[in-house]
C-alpha positions as CSV (number, residue, x, y, z in Angstrom):
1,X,78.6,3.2,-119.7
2,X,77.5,6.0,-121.9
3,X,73.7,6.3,-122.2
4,X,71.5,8.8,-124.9
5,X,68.0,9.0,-124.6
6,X,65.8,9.2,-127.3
7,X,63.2,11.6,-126.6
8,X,63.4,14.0,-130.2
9,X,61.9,14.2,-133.0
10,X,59.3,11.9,-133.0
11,X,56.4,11.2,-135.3
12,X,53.7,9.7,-135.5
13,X,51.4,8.2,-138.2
14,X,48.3,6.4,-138.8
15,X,48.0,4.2,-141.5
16,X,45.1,3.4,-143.4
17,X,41.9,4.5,-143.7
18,X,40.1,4.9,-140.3
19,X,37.2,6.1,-138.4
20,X,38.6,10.1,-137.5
21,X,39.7,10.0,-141.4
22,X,42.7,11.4,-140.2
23,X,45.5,11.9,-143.4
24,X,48.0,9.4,-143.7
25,X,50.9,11.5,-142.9
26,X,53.7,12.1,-140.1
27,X,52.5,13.7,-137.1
28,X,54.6,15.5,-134.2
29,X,54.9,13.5,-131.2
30,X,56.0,13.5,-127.7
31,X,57.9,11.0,-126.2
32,X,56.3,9.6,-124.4
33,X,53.3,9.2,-125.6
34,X,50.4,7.5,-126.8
35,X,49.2,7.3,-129.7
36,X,45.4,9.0,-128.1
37,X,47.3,11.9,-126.3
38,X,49.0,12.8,-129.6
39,X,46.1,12.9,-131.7
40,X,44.2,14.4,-128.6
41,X,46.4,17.1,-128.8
42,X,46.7,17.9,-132.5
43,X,43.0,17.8,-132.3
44,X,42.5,15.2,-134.5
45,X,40.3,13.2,-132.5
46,X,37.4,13.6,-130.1
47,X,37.6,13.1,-126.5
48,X,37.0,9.9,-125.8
49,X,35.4,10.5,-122.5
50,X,32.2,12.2,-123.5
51,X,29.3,11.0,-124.3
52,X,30.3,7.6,-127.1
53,X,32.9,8.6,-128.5
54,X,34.9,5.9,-127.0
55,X,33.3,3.5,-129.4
56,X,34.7,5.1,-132.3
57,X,38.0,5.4,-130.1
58,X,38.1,1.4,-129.9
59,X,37.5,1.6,-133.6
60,X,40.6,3.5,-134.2
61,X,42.8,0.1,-133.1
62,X,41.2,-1.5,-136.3
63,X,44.8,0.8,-137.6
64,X,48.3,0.3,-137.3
65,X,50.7,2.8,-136.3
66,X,54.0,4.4,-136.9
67,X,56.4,5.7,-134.4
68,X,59.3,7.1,-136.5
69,X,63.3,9.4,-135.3
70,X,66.0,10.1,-136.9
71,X,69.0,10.3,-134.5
72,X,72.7,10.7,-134.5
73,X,74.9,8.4,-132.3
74,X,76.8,10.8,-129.8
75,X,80.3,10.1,-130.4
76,X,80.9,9.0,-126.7
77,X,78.5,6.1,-127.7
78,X,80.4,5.2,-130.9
79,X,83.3,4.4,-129.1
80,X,81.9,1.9,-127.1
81,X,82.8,-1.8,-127.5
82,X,78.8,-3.1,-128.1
83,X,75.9,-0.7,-128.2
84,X,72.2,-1.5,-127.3
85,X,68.9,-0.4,-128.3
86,X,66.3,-1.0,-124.9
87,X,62.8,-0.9,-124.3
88,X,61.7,-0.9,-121.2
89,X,58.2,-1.9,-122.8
90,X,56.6,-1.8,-126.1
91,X,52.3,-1.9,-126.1
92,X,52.0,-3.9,-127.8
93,X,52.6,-5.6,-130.7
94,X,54.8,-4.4,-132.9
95,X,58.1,-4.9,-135.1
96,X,61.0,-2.7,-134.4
97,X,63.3,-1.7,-137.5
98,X,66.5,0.2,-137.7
99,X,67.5,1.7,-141.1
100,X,65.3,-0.6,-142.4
101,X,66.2,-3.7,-141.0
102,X,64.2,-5.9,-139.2
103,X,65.5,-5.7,-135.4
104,X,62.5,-7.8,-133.6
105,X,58.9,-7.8,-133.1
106,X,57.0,-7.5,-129.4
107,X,54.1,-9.2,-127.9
108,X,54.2,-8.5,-124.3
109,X,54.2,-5.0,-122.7
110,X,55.0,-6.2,-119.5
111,X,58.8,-7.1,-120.4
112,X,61.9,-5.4,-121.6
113,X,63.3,-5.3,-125.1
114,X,67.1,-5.3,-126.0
115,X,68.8,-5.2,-129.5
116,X,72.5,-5.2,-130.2
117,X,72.4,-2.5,-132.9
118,X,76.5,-2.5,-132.1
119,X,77.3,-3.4,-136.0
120,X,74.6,-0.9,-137.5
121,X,76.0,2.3,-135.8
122,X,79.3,1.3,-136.5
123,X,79.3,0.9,-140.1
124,X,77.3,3.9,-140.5
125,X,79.5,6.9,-141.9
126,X,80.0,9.3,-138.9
127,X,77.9,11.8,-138.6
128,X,75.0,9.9,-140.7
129,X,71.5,9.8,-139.0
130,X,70.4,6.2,-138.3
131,X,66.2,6.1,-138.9
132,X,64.3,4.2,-136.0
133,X,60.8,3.1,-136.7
134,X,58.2,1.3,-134.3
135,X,55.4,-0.2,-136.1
136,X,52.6,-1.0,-134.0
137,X,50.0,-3.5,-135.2
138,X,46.3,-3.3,-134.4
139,X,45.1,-5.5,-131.0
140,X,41.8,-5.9,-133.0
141,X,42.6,-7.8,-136.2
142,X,45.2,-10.0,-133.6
143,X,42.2,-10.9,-131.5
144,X,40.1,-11.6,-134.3
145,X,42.2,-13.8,-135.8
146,X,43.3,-15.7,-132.6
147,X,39.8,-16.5,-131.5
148,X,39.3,-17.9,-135.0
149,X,42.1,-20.2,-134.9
150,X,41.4,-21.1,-131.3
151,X,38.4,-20.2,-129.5
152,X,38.3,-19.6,-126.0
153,X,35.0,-20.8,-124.3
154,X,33.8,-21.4,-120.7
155,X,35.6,-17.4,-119.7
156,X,33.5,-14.4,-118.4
157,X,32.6,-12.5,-120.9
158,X,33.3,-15.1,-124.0
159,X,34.3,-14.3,-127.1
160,X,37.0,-12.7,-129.2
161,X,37.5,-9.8,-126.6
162,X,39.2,-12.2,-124.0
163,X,41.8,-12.8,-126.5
164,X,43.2,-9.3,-125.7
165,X,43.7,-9.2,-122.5
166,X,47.6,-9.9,-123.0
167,X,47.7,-7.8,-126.1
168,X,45.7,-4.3,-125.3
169,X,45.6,-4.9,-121.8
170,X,41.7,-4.4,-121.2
171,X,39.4,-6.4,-123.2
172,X,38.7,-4.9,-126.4
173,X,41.4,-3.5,-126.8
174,X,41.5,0.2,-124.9
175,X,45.4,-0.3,-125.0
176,X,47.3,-2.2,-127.9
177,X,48.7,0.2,-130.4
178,X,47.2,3.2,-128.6
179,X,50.1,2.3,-126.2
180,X,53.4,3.0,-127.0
181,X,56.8,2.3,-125.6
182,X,58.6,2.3,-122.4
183,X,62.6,3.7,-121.9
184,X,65.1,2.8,-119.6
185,X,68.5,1.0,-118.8
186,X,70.1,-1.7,-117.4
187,X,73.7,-2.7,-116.8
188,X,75.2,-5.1,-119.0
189,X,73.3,-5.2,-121.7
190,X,71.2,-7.6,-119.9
191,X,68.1,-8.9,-121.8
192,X,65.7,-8.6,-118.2
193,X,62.1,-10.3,-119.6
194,X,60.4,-9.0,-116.0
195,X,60.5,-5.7,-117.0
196,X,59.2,-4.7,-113.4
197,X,56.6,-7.0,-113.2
198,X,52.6,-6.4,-113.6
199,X,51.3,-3.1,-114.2
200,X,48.4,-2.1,-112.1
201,X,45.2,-1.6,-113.7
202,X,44.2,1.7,-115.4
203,X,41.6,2.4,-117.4
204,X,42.4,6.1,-118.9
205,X,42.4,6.3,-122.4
206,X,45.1,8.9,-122.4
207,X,47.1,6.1,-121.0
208,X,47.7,2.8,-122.7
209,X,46.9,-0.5,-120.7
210,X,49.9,0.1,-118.1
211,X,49.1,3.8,-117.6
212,X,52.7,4.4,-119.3
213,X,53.4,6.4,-122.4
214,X,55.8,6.4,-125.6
215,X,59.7,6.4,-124.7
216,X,63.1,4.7,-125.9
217,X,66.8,4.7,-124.8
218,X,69.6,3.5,-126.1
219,X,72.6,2.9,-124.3
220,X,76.3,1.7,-124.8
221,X,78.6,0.1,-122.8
222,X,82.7,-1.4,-122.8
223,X,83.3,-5.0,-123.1
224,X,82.0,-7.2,-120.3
């Protein structure tokens, strides 16, 4: 089983008009990462820790993000029988494209995510960059509108905010797209929906709801 991490090259962008009025345009990014620690350290936003500044940090995940690479499939991995594309866990939700297709969209962070991308490197003229992007939707408008559809009563607190738990992870949504994405592997190419279970409770804002940060493998493997 070959495997090739995807750690390079990363940006990051915001899109949309938003509270730090910071330019619609690709930002370096570490991975991992979140989408507060990069901005933190570009200086594009304040910290979020003093004084209340974290309510114009909530007010950043009115935005959706973009997590964008351009990579090249070592040639070990081309000559693999099926190759895979794994998260280990994306926060939250988000659709994942490859060249421009439509691989999948997430709405659990607490599971993994596998895509046979086996035809897509394959066909793609050796030496050609493949262009992954992860497009993370805001955990506000997703509450918003899921309350409205269904409300929740009878919880403590009410309201819209209990509608993100599953999405951001704390109620209001510290995490959601201020998360990012877990890497790893597996044997097999086996589609594992635990991903490891519950994540303990964290409350950071430099980490997203599961205290991880931005990361992505991909791995191949021979017939099974």
């Amino acid at each position: 089983m070959q495997i090739q991490k995807l750690e390079q090259n990363w940006t990051l962008t915001v899109l949309g008009e938003n509270v730090f009025h910071i330019p619609e345009k690709q930002i370096p990014a570490k991975v991992p990462s979140t989408v507060y620690s990069t901005l933190l350290e570009q200086n594009l936003m304040p910290d979020p820790f003093y004084r209340d500044n974290e309510l114009d940090a909530t007010k950043l995940c009115e935005n959706d993000f973009a997590y964008e690479t351009d990579f090249l499939p070592d040639a070990s991995v081309r000559r693999e029988d099926r190759i895979f594309l794994r998260f280990e866990g994306i926060d939250t939700l988000a659709e994942i494209s490859l060249d421009g297709a439509v691989l999948g969209t997430a709405e659990n962070m607490n599971r993994v995510y596998e895509f046979d991308i086996t035809e897509a490197v394959k066909t793609k003229p050796e030496g050609a960059l493949l262009h992954l992007r992860v497009l993370l939707h805001s955990p506000n408008r997703y509450i918003r509108k899921a309350y409205a559809e269904d409300p929740l009563t009878g919880s403590d607190p009410p309201g819209p905010s209990r509608r993100g738990k599953d999405c951001a992870g704390k109620s209001g949504g510290s995490g959601g797209p201020c998360g990012g994405l877990r890497g790893g592997v597996a044997p097999g190419g086996r589609r594992d929906t635990a991903g490891g279970g519950p994540c303990p409770d964290r409350t950071g804002w430099h980490e997203n709801a599961c205290g991880e940060r931005t990361g992505v493998d991909w791995r191949a493997h021979g017939a099974v």
